[in-house]
One Martini backbone bead per residue (centre of mass of N, CA, C, O) as a GRO file, in nm:
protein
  119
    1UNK     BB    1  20.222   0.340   7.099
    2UNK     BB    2  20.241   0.032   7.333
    3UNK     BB    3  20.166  -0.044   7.634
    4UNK     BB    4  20.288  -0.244   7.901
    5UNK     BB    5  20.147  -0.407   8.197
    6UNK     BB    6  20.339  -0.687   8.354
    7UNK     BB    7  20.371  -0.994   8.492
    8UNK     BB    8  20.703  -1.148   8.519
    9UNK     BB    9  20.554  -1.453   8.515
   10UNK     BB   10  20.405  -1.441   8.242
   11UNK     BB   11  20.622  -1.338   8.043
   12UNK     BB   12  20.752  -1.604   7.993
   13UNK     BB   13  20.509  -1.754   7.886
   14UNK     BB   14  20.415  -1.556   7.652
   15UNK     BB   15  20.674  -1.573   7.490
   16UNK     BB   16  20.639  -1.920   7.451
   17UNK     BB   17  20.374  -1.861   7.266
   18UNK     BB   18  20.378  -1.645   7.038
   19UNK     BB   19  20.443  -1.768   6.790
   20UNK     BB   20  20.153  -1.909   6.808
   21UNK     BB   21  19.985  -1.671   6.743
   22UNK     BB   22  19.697  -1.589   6.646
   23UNK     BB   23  19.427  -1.418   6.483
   24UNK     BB   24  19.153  -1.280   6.670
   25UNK     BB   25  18.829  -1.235   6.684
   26UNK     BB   26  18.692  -0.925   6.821
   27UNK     BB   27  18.430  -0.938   7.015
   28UNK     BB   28  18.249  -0.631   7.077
   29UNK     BB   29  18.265  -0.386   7.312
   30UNK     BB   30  18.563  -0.137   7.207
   31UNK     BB   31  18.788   0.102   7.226
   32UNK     BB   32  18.969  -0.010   7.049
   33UNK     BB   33  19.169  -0.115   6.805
   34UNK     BB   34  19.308  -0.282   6.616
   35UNK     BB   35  19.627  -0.274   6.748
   36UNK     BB   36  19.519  -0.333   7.030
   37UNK     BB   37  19.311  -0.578   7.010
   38UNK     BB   38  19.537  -0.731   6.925
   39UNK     BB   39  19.759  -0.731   7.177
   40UNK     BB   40  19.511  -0.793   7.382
   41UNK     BB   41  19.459  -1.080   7.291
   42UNK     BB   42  19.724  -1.198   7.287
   43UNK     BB   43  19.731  -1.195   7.577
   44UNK     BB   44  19.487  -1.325   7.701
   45UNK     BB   45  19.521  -1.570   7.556
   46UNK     BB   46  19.823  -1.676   7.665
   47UNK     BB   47  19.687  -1.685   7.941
   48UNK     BB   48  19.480  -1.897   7.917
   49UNK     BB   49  19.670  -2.125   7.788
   50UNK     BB   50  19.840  -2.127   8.056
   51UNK     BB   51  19.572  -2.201   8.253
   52UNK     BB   52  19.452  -2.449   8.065
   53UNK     BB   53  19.639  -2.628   7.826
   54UNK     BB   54  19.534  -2.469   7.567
   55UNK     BB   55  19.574  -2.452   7.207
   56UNK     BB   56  19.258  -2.312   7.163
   57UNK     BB   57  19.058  -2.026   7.048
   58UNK     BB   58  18.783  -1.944   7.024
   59UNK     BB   59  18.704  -1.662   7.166
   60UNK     BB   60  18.633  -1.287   7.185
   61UNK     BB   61  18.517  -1.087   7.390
   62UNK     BB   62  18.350  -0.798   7.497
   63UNK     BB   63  18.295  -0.546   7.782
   64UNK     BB   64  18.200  -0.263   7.875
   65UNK     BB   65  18.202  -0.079   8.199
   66UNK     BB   66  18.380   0.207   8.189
   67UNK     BB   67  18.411   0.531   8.168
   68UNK     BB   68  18.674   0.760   8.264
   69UNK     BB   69  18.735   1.066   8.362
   70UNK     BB   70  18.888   1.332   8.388
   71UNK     BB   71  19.052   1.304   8.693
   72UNK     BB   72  19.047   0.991   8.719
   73UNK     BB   73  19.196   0.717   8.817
   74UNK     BB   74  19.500   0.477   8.921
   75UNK     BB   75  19.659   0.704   8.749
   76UNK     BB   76  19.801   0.948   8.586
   77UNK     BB   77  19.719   0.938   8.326
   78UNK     BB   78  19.432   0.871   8.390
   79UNK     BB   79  19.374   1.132   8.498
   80UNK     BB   80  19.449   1.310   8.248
   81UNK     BB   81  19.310   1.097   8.002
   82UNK     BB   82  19.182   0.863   8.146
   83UNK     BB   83  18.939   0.575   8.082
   84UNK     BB   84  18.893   0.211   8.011
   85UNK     BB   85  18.679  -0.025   8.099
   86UNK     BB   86  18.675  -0.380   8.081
   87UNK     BB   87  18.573  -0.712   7.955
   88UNK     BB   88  18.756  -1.031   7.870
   89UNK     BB   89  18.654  -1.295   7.694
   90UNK     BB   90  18.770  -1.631   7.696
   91UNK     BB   91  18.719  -1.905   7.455
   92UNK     BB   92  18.834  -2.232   7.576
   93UNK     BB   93  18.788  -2.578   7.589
   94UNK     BB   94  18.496  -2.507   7.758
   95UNK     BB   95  18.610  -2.222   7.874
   96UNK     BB   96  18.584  -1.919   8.089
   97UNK     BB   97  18.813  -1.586   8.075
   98UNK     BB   98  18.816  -1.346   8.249
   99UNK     BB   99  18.904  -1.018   8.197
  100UNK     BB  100  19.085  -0.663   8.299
  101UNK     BB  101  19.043  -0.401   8.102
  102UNK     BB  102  19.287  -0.103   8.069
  103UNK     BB  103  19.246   0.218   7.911
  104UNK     BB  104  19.537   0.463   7.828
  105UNK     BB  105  19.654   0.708   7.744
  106UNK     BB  106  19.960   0.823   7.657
  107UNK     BB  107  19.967   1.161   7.498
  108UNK     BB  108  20.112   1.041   7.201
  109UNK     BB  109  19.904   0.837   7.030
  110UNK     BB  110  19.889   0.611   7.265
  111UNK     BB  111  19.853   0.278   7.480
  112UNK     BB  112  19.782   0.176   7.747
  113UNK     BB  113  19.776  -0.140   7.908
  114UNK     BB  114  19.576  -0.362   8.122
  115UNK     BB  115  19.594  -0.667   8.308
  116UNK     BB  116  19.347  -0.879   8.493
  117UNK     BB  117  19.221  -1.194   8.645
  118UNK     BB  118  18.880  -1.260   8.676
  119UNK     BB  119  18.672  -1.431   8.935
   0.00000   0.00000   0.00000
């Protein structure tokens, strides 16, 4: 089971690009699984293609920044089970827009995701 917290603004955009999801390639360093990797590539390209306008994901590069032990995050799962912070790099139509992703067991065989646009 797979959760996710989503900016109820984006999730407009996100369902209207949704049918377009091709699978993209994650390449780098995530603790991620496959059907993990695929749900987060799809939102961050789909959040990537509506900031830029572009409708052709190039790259998604990840790259581990801090595994986070029990007791530690911003979340009660995250305290109680860990997490893990991430961060993925979109690249298309000759831009790159990187994301903070944090991934957190959800105590059931399930993992929570986070995403929001890194500055």
């Amino acid at each position: 089971m797979l959760h996710n917290a989503r900016n109820p603004f984006i999730v407009l955009a996100l369902v209207a690009l949704a049918g377009c999801a091709t699978r993209m390639a994650v390449t780098g360093d995530t603790r991620a699984g496959a059907t993990l990797q695929s749900d987060v590539a799809q939102q961050v390209s789909n959040w990537a293609k509506v900031e830029t306008g572009c409708k052709q994901v190039d790259a998604i590069q990840t790259q581990l920044l801090r595994e986070n032990p029990i007791g530690t995050g911003k979340s009660a799962a995250a305290r109680q089970y860990g997490s893990v912070d991430e961060r993925w790099t979109v690249q298309l139509c000759g831009k790159t827009i990187p994301f903070a992703v944090t991934l957190t067991p959800d105590g059931k065989g399930g993992t929570f995701f986070s995403t929001s646009r890194e500055r």
